[in-house]
N, C-alpha and C positions, 0 to 999 in steps of 0.2 A: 504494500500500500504506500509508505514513505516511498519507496523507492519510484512508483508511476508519479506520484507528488512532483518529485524532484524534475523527472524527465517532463512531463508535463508541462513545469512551469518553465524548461529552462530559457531562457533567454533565446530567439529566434531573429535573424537578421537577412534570411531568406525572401525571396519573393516567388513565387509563382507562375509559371506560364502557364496561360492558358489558352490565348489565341496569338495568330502573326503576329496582330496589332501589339501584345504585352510582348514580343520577341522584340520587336523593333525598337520598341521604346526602353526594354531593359537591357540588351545586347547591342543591338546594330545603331544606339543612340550617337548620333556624332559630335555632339558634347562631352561623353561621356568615353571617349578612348585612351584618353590616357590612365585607365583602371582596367586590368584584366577581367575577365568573365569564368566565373566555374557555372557549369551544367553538369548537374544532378539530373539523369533519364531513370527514372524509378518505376516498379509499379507501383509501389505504397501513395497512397493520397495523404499520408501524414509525411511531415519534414522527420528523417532519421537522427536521433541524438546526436551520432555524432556527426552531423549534419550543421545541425546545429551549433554546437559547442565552436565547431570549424568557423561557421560564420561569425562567432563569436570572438574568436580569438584573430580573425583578418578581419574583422570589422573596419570597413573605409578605406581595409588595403585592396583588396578584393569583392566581386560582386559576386552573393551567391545566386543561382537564379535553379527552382524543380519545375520539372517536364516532367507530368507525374502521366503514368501512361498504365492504369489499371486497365486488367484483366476485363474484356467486355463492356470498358466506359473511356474507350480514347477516345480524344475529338481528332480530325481529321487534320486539323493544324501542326499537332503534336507529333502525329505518327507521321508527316511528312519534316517535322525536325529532327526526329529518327532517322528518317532516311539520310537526309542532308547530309548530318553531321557521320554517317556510317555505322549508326552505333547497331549492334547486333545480337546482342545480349544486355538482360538489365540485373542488378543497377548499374551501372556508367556511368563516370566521370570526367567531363572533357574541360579542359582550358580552352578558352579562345582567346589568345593572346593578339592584343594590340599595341600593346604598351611593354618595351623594354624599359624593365625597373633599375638595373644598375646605370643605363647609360641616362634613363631619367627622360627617353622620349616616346615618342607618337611611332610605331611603325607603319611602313608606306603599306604594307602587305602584313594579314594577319596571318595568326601560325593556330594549328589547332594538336594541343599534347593531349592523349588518351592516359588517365591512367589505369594500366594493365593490372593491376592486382583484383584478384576476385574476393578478398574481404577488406574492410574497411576500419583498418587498424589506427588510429588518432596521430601517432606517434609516425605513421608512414605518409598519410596522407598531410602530415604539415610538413615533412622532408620536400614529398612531391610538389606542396603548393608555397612552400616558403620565396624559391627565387622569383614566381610568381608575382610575388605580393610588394605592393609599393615601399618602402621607407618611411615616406609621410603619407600620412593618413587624407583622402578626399572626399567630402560629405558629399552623401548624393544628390542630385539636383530634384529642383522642387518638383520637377515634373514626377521622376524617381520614387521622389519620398513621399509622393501623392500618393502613386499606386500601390505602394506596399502598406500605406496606414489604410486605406481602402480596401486590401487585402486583408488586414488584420480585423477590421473592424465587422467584414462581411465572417473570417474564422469567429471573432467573438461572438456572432449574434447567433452563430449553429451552436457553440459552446454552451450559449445561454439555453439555448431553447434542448438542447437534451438535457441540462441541468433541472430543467423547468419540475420537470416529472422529478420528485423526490419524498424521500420517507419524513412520516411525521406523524406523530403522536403527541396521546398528553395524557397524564392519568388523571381520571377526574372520580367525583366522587356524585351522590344523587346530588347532592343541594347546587355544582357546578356545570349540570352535564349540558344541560340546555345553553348555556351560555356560550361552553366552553367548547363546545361540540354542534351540536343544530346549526346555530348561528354562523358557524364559520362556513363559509364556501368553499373552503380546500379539506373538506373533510369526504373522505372515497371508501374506507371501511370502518366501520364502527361493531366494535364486538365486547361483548359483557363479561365479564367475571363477576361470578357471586362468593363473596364471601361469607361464613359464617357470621354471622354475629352473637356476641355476648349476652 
């Protein structure tokens, strides 16, 4: 239980693709080249911990961006950035490199690095994306940071609404039940115990 707590809450700095339009605007934005691109090609519709954590720790060095691409619910955009990119198997991990970080500029021609490992160990994948990742840290642009609070705010409102359904009780006694029970509208089962009395 702690331990879903934790991953739950962890911190996410991911965005989401979901159509060309979000490809263009979070990858191929021409504002926004002098910051490398990771793609996450997933089946999971949830962002992976250590997905996460990763974004976490390249936060503003690197852009994380998931192409989530579940079993019987691709969209049609998605699996054609599958194809694009070559990826063959999931999950997958590619750079799209536009930005040389040592030398600190813009390249004319981008590079696309796969990483090859088939599990996703924290320790390897920051090896893999560390020369990757800028020096100085660059905030995203407003247009950027629209659609990931966008994106967040549409995961909060599903978050909410499966929370919505929850347990709840209350011990009540005769002299409180009506009050404490009839009256209320989120009351779905009501069931009695009788005690003995003295």
């Amino acid at each position: 239980m702690f331990k879903k707590w934790i991953i739950d809450n962890l911190s996410d700095f991911t965005t989401k693709i979901n159509s060309r339009s979000d490809y263009e605007l979070l990858v191929q934005n021409p504002s926004d080249k002098d910051i490398n691109k990771v793609l996450l090609f997933t089946k999971k519709e949830n962002v992976p911990p250590a997905i996460k954590a990763l974004s976490a720790e390249f936060r503003d060095r690197l852009r994380f961006s998931v192409i989530a691409l579940p079993e019987g619910k691709e969209n049609a955009d998605n699996l054609e950035l599958k194809k694009d990119y070559e990826v063959e198997s999931l999950p997958r991990i590619v750079v799209e490199q536009t930005y040389e970080a040592k030398a600190n500029k813009v390249l004319e021609q981008y590079l696309i690095h796969e990483y090859k490992q088939t599990d996703f160990k924290i320790a390897q994948l920051v090896k893999f994306l560390r020369p990757f990742a800028r020096d100085e840290p660059k905030e995203e642009n407003d247009d950027i940071a629209e659609q990931r609070e966008n994106q967040r705010a549409k995961e909060e409102e599903k978050s909410t609404k499966k929370k919505e359904v929850q347990e709840w009780h209350v011990n009540v006694d005769d002299k409180n039940f009506t009050s404490e029970v009839l009256d209320k509208s989120d009351a779905n089962l009501v069931y009695f115990t009788l005690l003995p009395t003295d």
